[in-house]
C-alpha positions in Angstrom: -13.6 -95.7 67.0 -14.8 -99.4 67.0 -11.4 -101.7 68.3 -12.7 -104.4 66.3 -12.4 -102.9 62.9 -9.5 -104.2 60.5 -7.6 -101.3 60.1 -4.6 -102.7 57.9 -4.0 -106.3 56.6 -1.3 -108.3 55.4 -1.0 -107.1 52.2 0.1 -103.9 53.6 2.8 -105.1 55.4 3.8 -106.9 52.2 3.4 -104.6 50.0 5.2 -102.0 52.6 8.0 -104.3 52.9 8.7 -104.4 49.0 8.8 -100.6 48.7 10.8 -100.5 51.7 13.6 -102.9 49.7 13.4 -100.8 46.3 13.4 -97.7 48.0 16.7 -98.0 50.2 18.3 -99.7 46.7 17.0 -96.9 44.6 19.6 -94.2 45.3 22.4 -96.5 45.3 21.4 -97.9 41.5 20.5 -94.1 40.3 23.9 -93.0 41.5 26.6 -95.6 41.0 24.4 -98.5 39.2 24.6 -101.0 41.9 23.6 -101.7 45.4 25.2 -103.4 48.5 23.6 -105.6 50.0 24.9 -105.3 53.7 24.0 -105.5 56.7 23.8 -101.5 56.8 21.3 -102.3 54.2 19.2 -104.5 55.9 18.8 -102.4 58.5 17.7 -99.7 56.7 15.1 -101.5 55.0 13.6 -102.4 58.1 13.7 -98.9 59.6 12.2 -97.7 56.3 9.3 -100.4 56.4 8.6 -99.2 59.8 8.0 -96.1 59.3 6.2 -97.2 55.8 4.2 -99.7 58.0 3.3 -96.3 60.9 2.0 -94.1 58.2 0.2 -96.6 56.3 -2.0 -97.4 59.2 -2.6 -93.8 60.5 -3.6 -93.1 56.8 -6.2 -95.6 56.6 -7.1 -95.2 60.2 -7.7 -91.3 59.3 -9.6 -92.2 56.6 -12.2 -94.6 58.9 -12.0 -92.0 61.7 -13.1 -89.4 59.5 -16.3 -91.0 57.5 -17.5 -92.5 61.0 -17.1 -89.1 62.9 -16.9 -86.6 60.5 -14.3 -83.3 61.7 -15.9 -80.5 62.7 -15.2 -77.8 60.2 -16.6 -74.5 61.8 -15.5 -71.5 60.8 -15.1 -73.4 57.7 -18.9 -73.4 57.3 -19.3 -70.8 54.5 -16.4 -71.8 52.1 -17.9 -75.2 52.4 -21.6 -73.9 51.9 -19.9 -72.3 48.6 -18.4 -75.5 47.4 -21.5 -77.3 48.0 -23.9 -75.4 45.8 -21.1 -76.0 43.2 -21.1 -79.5 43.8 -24.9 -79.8 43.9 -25.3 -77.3 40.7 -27.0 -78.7 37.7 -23.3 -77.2 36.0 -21.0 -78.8 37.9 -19.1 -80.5 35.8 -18.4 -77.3 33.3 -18.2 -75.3 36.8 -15.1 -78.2 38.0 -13.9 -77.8 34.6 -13.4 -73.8 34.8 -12.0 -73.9 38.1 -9.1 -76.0 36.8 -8.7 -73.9 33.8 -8.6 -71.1 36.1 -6.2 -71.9 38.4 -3.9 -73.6 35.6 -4.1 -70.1 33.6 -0.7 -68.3 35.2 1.1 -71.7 33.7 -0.3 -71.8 30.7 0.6 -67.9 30.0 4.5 -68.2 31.4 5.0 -71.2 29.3 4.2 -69.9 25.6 4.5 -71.4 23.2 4.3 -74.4 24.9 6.9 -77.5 25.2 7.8 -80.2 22.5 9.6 -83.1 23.1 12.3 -84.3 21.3 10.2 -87.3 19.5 8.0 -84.3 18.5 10.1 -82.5 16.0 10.9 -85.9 14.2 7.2 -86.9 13.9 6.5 -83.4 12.5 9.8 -83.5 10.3 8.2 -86.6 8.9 4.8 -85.1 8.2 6.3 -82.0 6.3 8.1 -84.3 4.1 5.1 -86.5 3.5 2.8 -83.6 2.9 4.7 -80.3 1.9 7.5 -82.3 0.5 6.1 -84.7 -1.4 8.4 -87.2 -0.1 6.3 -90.6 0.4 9.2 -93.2 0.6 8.4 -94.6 3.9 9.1 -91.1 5.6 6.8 -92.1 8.3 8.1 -94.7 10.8 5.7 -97.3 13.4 8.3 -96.0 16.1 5.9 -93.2 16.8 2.2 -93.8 16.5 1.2 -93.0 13.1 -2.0 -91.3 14.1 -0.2 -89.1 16.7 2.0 -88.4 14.1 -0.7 -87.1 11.5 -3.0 -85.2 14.2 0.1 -82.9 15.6 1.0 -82.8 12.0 -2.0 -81.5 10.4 -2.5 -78.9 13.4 0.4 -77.5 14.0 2.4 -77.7 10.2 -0.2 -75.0 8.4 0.6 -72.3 10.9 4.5 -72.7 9.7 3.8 -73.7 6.6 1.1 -71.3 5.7 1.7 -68.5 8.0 5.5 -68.7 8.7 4.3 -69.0 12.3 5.4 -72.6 13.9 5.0 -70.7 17.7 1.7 -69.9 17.2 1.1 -74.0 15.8 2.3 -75.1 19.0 -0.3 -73.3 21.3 -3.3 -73.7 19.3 -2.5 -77.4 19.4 -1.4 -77.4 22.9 -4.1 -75.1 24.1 -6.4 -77.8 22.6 -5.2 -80.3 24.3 -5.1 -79.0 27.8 -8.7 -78.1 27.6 -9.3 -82.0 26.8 -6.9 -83.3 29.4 -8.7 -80.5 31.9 -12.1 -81.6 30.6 -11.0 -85.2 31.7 -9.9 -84.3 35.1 -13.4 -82.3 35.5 -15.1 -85.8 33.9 -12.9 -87.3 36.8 -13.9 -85.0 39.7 -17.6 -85.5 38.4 -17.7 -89.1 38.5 -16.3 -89.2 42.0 -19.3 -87.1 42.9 -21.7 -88.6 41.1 -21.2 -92.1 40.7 -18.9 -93.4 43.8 -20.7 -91.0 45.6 -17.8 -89.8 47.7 -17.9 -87.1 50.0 -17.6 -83.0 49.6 -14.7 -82.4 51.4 -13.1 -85.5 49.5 -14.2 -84.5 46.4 -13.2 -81.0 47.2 -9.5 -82.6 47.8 -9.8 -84.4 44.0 -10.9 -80.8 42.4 -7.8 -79.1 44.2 -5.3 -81.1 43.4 -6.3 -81.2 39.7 -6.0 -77.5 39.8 -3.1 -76.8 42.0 -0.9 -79.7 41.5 1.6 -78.1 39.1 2.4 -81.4 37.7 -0.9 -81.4 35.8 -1.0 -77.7 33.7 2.9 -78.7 33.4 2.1 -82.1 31.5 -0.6 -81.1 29.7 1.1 -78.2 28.1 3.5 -80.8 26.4 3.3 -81.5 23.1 3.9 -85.3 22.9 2.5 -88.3 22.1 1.8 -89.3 26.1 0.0 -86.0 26.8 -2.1 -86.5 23.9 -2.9 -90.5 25.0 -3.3 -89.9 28.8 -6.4 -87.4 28.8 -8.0 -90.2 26.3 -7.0 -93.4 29.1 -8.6 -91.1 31.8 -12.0 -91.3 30.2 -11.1 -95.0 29.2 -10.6 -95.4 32.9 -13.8 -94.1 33.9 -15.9 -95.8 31.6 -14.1 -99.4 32.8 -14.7 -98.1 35.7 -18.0 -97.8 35.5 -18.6 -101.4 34.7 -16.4 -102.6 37.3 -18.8 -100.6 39.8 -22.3 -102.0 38.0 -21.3 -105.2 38.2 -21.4 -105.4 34.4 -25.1 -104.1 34.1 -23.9 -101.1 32.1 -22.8 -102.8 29.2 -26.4 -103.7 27.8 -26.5 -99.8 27.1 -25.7 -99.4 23.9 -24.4 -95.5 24.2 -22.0 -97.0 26.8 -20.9 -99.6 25.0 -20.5 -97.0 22.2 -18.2 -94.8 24.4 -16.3 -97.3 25.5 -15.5 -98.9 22.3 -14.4 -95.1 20.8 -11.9 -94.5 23.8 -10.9 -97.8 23.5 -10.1 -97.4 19.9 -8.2 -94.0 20.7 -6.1 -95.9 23.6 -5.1 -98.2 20.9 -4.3 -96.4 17.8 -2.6 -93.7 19.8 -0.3 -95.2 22.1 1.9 -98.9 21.1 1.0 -100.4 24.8 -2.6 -99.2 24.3 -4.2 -102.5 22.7 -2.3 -104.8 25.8 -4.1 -102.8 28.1 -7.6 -102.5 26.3 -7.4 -106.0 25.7 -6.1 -107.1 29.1 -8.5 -105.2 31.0 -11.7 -106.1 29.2 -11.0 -110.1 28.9 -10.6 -109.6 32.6 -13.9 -108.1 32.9 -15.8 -110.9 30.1 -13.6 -113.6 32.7 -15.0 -112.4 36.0 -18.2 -110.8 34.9 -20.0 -113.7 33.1 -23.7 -112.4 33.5 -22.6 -109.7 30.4 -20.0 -111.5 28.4 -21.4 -111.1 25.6 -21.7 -107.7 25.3 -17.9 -107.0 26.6 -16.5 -109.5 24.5 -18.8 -107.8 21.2 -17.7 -104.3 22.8 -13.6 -105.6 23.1 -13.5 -107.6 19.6 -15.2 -104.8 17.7 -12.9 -102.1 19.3 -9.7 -104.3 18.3 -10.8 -105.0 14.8 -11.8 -101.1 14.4 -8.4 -99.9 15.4 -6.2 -102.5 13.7 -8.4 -101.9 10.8 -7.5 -98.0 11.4 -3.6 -98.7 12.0 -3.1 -101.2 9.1 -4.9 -99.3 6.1 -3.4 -95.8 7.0 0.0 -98.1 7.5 -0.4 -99.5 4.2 -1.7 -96.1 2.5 0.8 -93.7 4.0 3.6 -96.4 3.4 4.7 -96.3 7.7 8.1 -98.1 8.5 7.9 -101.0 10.6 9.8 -99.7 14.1 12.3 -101.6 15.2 12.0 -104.4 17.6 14.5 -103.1 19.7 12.8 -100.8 21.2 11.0 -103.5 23.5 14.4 -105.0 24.3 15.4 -102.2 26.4 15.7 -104.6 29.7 17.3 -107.7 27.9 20.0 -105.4 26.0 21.1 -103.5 29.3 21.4 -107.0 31.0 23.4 -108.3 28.5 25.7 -104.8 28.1 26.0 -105.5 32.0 27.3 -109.2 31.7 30.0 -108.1 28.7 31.2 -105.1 31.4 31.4 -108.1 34.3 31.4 -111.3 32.7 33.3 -110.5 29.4 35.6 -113.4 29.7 32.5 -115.7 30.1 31.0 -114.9 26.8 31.6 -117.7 24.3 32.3 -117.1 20.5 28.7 -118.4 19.6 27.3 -115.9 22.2 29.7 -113.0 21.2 28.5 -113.7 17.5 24.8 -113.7 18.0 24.8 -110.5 20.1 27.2 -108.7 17.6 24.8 -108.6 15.0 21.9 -106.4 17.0 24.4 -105.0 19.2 27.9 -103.6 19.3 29.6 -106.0 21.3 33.3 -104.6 21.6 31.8 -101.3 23.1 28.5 -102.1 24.6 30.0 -102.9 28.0 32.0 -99.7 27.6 28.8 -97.4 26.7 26.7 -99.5 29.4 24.2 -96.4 31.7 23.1 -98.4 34.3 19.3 -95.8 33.9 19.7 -95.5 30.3 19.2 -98.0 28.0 20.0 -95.5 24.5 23.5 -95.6 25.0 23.5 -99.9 24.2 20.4 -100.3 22.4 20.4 -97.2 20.0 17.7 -95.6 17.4 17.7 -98.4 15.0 16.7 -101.7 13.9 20.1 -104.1 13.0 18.7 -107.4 12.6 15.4 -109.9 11.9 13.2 -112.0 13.9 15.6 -114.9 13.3 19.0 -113.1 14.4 16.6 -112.0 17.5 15.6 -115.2 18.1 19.6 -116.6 18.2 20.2 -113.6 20.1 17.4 -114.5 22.9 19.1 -118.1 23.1 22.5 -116.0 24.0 20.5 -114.1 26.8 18.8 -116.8 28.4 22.7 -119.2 28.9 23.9 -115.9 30.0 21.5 -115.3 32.7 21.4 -119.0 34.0 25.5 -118.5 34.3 25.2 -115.0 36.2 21.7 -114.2 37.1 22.6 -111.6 39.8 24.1 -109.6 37.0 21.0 -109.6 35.1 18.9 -108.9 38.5 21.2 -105.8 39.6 20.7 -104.5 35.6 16.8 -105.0 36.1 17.1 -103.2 38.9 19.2 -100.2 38.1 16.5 -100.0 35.2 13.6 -99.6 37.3 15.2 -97.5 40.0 14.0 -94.3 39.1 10.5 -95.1 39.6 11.1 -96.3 43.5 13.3 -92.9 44.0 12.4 -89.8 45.4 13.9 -87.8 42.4 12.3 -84.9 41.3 9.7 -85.6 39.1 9.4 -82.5 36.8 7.5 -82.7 33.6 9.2 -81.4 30.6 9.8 -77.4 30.4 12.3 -76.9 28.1 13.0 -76.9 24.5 16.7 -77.6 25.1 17.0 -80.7 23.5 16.0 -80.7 20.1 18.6 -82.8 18.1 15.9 -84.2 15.9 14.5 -80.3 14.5 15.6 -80.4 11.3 16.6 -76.8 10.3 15.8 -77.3 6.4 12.2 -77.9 7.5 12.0 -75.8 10.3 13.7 -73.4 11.8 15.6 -73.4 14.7 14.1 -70.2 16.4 10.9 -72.5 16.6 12.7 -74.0 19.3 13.5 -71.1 21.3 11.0 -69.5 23.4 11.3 -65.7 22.7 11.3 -62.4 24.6 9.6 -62.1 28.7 8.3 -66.0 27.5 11.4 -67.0 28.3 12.2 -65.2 32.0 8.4 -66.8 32.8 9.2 -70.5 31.7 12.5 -70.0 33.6 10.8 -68.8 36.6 8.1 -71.6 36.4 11.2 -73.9 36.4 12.7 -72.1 39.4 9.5 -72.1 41.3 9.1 -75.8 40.6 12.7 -76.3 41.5 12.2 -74.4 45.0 8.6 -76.4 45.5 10.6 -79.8 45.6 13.2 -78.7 48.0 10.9 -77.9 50.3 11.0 -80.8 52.4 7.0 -81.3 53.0 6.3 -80.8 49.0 9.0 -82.9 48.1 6.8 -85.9 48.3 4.0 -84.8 46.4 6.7 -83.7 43.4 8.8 -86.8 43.2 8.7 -90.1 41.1 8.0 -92.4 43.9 5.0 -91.2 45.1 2.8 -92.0 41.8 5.0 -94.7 40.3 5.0 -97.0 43.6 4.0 -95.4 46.6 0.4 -94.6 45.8 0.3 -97.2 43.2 0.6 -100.0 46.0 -1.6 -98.3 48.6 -4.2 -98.6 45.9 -3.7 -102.5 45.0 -3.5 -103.0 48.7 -6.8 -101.3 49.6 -8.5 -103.6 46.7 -6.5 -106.6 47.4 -8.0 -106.7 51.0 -11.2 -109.0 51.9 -13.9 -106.3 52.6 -16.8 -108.6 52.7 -18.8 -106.6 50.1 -21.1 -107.9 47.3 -21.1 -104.0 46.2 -17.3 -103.7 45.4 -16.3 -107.2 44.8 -15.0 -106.3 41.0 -13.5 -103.3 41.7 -10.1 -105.9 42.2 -9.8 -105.6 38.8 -9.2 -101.8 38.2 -5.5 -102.8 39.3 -4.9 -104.5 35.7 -4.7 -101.5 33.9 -3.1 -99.5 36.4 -0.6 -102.2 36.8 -0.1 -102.4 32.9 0.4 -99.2 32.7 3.5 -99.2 35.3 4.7 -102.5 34.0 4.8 -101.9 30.3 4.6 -97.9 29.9 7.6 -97.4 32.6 9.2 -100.4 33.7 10.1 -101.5 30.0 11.0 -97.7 29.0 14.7 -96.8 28.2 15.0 -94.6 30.8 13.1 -93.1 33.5 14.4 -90.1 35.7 16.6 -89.0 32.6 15.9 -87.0 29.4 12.4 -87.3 28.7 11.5 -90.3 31.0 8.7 -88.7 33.2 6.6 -88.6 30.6 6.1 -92.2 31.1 4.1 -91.8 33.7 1.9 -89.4 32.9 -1.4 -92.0 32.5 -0.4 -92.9 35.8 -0.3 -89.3 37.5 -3.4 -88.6 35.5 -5.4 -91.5 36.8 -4.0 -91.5 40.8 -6.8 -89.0 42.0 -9.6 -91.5 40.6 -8.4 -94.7 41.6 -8.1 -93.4 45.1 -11.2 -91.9 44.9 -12.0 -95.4 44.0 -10.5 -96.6 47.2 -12.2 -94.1 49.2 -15.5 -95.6 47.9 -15.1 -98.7 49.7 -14.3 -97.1 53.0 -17.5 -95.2 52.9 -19.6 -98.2 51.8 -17.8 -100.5 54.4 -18.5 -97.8 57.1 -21.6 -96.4 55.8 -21.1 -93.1 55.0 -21.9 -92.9 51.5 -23.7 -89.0 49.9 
C-alpha cells in the first residue's frame, strides 16, 4: 500500500480521546452516579484511547487496503457468483427485501403477538375512550404524537373491540410495520448499490447485517411510537441523502421533491423532535447548496406548513392536551435534584420557592436516580411558562455556584449511551402500569401458551449472544450511540480533497440531532424503555457508513 496516503487525521485522535474520557466514566456514573477523577482514572483513559486510537487506524487502513488490492476470495467464488446475479437482477431490491424477511421469520413467529410498550397501552386507552367511549374531553394528550396515537388506534382497537381479539390487533399492526421498516432497510441496501455505488462484498455486509442482526426483527416487532417513526427517518435519510450526493441537482425533480416533502411531513407529525431535524437538515442544505435554494427552501417551507397544518387542525378537532413542558426539562431537573442532595444548605428561600412549585423540593434530592430522570421530574405538568421562566433563573445562580454538580448530573444522564450495557430492544410485556383493565383486559398483556417459552427463549438466546465476549460489541449501547456515531463524523470531517463528496459533511446534522435531542435529552437511557431512543440511530448506522465507504472508494478509485 502507498506510504504516502493519510490513513487517520486529527479528528480521530480527538474524537478517540473523547470516547476514551466518557467511556472509562460511564460505568462509574451507571453504577454509583458519580466518577472519580484520579489519577487511576487518567490512566485509564489513556490506555483506553490507545487502544481506541490502534483499532481506529487498522480499521480504516483495512478499508484502503481492501478497495486498492481487493482479497482474494477463492473458494468463495460461487456463493459470490450467487450474490452477484442478485445484486445485478432487475428484482433486487424486492429480492434484498425477501431475504431480510426471511431470515427475520424465526423472530417474528417466537415473539407473537408482538411487544407493546408501556406508552402504548395509554395512547390506545385514550383512543378507546375517544372513539368507543365517547369520551371527547381532551382524552388525548400532545405527550404522545397525536397521529401515532390515531394510526395504532384505528388498527389495532377493531380487532378488540369488534372481534374480542386485542392479540390478533397487535400482529396485524406490528406485522405491518416490520414489512415497512424491512422494506426500508432493503430501500437502504439498494441505494448503497445503486447510487454510492459501493462494492458487492460491502454491500453484501449491509444486506447481512440487516438480516442477521437480531436487534433489527427485535425493534421492529415493537409496537411504539419510535418503531413506527424510524423506518419513515430511514427513507427521509436516503432521500437527503440523495441531495447531499447530487450536489443539489436532484431537487429540480419534482417527484423527488414530492418524496421528500411526504417523508418529511411523516418525520414531523410522527415524532416531537421530527420538525428540529427536518428543519435543521434542509436549512443546512438551502445554506451550503445555493445553486438549488429555491427549490429546498419551497420543498422545507411547504413540508413545515403541511404538517403543522396536519398537527394543529386534528389538535384542535380531536381537542389534544397540550403535554407538559417538563418533559424537555429532563437534564435541568436532575441537575437541580443533584444540587438539593449536595448543596441543600446553599439553596436560598427565593430559589427553594421557585423550584417548589414545578418540583417537589423537600424530596427531590431524596428520590434523585442519577440515569433516571422520572423519579424528580414525574408524568405531569405543575406550572406555566412564567413559573418556568422563575424557575430557569433559580437554575442558572445554582449552576454558576456549583457547576461541577450540574456537570457530574449531565453526565450520569448521558452515561448509558457511552457504556457497554446491553442493548436489548424491548421483549416483554412486563410493564404495563398504564393497561387499563376496564378498557382492556389484562390477558392482552400476557403472551399465551408455547408464545411464551419462544419469547423467553429469544430473550435467553439474546442474553447468551451478549455474554459472548466477541458479540458483545455488536449488542451494546456504545457501539451505535457513540462509537460508530464518531467514526462516521470523523471520516466526513476529514479534508479528502474531493469536489464529488464535498457536501456529504452535512449528513452528520441529522445523525447528530438525532443523538443530541432523541437520547441525550431522554429521561433515561439503559433503564425501562430507554433503548428505544436509539432506534433511528441503529436503523440508519448501516447507510451512513455505507456513506463513508463511498468516499474511500472514490478517494482510491474503486468505485462499481
Amino acid at each position: 500500500m502507498n506510504n504516502r496516503i493519510k490513513v487517520i487525521g486529527a479528528t480521530d485522535y480527538i474524537f478517540c480521546l473523547l470516547l476514551a474520557l466518557a467511556m472509562v466514566a460511564a460505568p462509574n456514573y451507571i453504577e454509583s452516579g458519580s466518577c472519580d477523577f484520579s489519577s487511576s482514572y487518567l490512566v485509564t483513559v489513556l490506555v483506553v484511547f490507545f487502544v481506541l486510537s490502534v483499532i481506529n487506524y487498522f480499521a480504516r487502513r483495512l478499508i484502503v487496503r481492501n478497495i486498492i488490492s481487493p482479497v482474494y476470495i477463492g473458494e468463495f467464488n460461487g456463493l459470490f457468483n450467487a450474490w452477484n446475479k442478485i445484486l445485478h437482477s432487475k428484482h433486487n431490491l424486492w429480492l434484498f427485501f425477501v431475504i431480510i424477511l426471511l431470515f427475520w421469520l424465526p423472530i417474528i413467529i417466537a415473539l407473537y403477538p408482538r411487544t407493546l410498550i408501556n406508552d402504548t397501552w395509554g395512547q390506545l386507552a385514550q383512543f378507546i375512550q375517544y372513539f368507543y367511549k365517547g369520551n371527547h374531553d381532551g382524552v388525548f394528550s400532545n405527550h404522545h404524537p397525536i397521529f401515532d396515537t390515531l394510526i395504532m388506534g384505528a388498527i389495532i382497537t377493531p380487532f378488540g373491540e369488534k372481534l374480542d381479539n386485542w392479540q390478533l390487533g397487535f400482529f396485524v399492526y406490528s406485522f405491518v410495520q416490520e414489512l415497512l421498516t424491512a422494506f426500508s432497510f432493503s430501500l437502504t441496501t439498494y441505494y448503497a448499490h445503486r447510487y454510492l455505488k459501493l462494492k458487492s462484498g460491502y454491500v453484501l455486509a449491509m444486506l447481512l447485517f440487516y438480516a442477521l442482526c437480531p436487534i433489527f426483527p427485535i425493534s421492529a416487532q415493537t409496537i411504539s411510537k419510535d418503531a413506527l417513526f424510524s423506518w419513515i427517518y430511514v427513507i427521509f435519510i436516503i432521500l437527503f441523502i440523495e441531495a447531499l450526493r447530487t450536489q443539489g441537482r436532484v431537487f429540480s425533480n419534482f417527484k423527488y421533491d414530492s418524496l421528500l416533502g411526504l417523508f418529511a411531513i411523516l418525520c414531523i407529525i410522527t415524532k416531537s423532535v421530527g420538525i428540529y431535524i427536518v428543519t435543521f437538515s434542509l436549512v443546512a442544505v438551502y445554506l451550503f447548496i445555493p445553486k438549488y435554494r429555491k427549490y429546498s427552501i419551497a420543498t422545507l417551507v411547504c413540508s413545515v406548513i403541511i404538517a403543522l397544518g396536519l398537527l394543529t387542525g386534528v389538535k384542535r378537532t380531536l381537542n389534544v392536551a397540550p403535554s407538559g413542558k417538563q418533559e424537555m426539562f429532563s437534564v435541568p431537573f436532575q441537575q437541580t435534584a443533584r444540587y438539593f442532595k449536595y448543596h441543600s444548605k446553599d439553596v436560598t428561600k427565593a430559589e427553594f420557592n421557585s423550584i417548589n412549585v414545578l418540583l417537589d423540593g423537600k424530596n427531590i434530592g431524596k428520590v434523585y436516580n442519577p440515569t433516571n430522570a422520572d423519579p424528580v421530574k414525574g408524568y405531569t405538568d405543575r406550572g406555566n411558562y412564567k413559573q418556568y421562566k422563575n424557575y430557569l433563573v433559580s437554575w442558572f445562580k445554582e449552576g454558576r455556584r456549583h457547576p461541577r454538580t450540574y456537570i457530574a448530573a449531565f453526565n450520569a444522564m448521558v452515561s448509558g449511551w457511552f457504556s457497554f450495557a446491553e442493548y436489548d430492544p424491548l421483549m416483554s410485556m412486563d410493564w404495563h402500569n398504564l393497561l387499563d383493565p376496564k378498557l382492556i383486559p389484562t390477558s392482552a398483556a400476557v403472551r399465551q401458551g408455547e408464545f411464551r417459552k419462544s419469547s423467553q427463549a429469544v430473550q435467553t438466546v439474546f442474553d447468551n449472544l451478549y455474554k459472548n465476549p466477541i458479540l458483545q460489541l455488536l449488542l451494546s449501547y456504545g457501539l451505535y450511540a457513540s462509537v460508530l456515531p464518531l467514526f462516521i463524523t470523523a471520516t466526513f470531517l476529514r479534508k479528502w480533497g474531493l469536489e464529488e463528496v464535498k457536501f456529504y459533511w452535512l449528513s452528520v446534522i441529522p445523525l447528530g440531532l438525532s443523538i443530541l435531542l432523541g437520547c441525550w435529552l431522554a429521561p433515561v437511557s439503559t433503564l425501562f424503555e430507554g433503548r428505544r431512543y436509539l432506534y433511528p440511530v441503529v436503523y440508519t448506522i448501516p447507510l451512513m457508513l455505507s456513506l463513508c465507504l463511498s468516499i474511500y472508494q472514490i478517494k482510491y478509485g474503486r468505485r462499481e
